[in-house]
N, C-alpha and C positions, 0 to 999 in steps of 0.2 A: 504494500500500500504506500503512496506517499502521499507526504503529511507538507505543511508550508507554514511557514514564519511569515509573515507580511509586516516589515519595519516601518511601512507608512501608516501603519494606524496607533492608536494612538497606545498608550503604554500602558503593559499589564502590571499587575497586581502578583507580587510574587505566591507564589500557592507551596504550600511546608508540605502540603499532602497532599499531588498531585495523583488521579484517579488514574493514571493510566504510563506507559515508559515510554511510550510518543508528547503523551502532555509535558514529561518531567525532561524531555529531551530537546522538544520546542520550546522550553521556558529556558534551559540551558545556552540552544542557538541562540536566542534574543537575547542572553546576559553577556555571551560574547561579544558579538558584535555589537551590542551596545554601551560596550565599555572600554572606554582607551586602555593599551595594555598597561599597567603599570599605575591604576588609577586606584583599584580597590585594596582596602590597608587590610592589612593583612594577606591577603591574594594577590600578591603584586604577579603573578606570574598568568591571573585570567586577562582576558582580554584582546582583542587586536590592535597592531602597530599599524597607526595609521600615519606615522613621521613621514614625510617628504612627498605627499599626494597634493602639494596645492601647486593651483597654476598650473595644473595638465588638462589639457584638450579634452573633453569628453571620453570621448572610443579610446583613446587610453588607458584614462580613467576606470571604465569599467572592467576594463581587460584588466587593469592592475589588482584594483578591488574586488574582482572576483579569485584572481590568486590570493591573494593576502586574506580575504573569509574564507578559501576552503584550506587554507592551510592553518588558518587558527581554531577551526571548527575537527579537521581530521587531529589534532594537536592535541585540541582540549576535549574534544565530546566523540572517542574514538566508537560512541554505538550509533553515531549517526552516517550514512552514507551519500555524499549530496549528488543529488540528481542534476539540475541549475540554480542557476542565479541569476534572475532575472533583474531589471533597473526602473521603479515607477517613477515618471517624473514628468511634469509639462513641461512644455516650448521653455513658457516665463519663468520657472522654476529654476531649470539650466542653466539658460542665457542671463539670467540676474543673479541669481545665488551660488549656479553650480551647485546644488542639491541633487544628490542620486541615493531615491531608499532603497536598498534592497530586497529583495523576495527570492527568500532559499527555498527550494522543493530538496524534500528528501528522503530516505529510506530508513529502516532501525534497522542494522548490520544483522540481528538476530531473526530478523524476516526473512532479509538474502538467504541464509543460510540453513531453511526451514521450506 
């Protein structure tokens, strides 16, 4: 089955007792990538390195950032298997802000192999 993170919306609630190893895996994706590495005390080692991404072109951009999330994702959350990474974003969002959210599809390694 694959499951999806969607970073454009708006932010969840962390859950201590998630119901399910897709929900506790999907809240994991979204704590990486939502968190500069080196940001959380104590965890200094969660998170992705997002250093030297500004002022690149788009399609760069995404090409770099989709390396740099699936290698902090296969790093950090090794029962996830990602399928894409997709980029939501409008025209005006781009072109003013340079904003790209991402949207991971992906698998739980224990499915693959079942």
């Amino acid at each position: 089955m694959i499951y999806t993170v969607d970073m454009s919306g708006e932010g969840a609630w962390v859950n201590f007792s998630p119901a399910s190893t897709a929900e506790e895996v999907g809240q994991n994706i979204r704590t990486i990538i939502g968190t500069s590495l080196g940001s959380a005390p104590g965890s200094r080692e969660i998170g992705t390195d997002y250093t030297g991404l500004v002022d690149e072109p788009i399609p760069i951009l995404r090409a770099r950032l989709s390396g740099i999330i699936t290698a902090a994702i296969m790093e950090q959350e090794p029962r996830a298997r990602i399928v894409s990474i997709d980029f939501q974003e409008t025209e005006e969002e781009s072109a003013l802000y340079g904003r790209l959210l991402p949207v991971i599809k992906y698998t739980l390694a224990e499915e693959a192999t079942t």
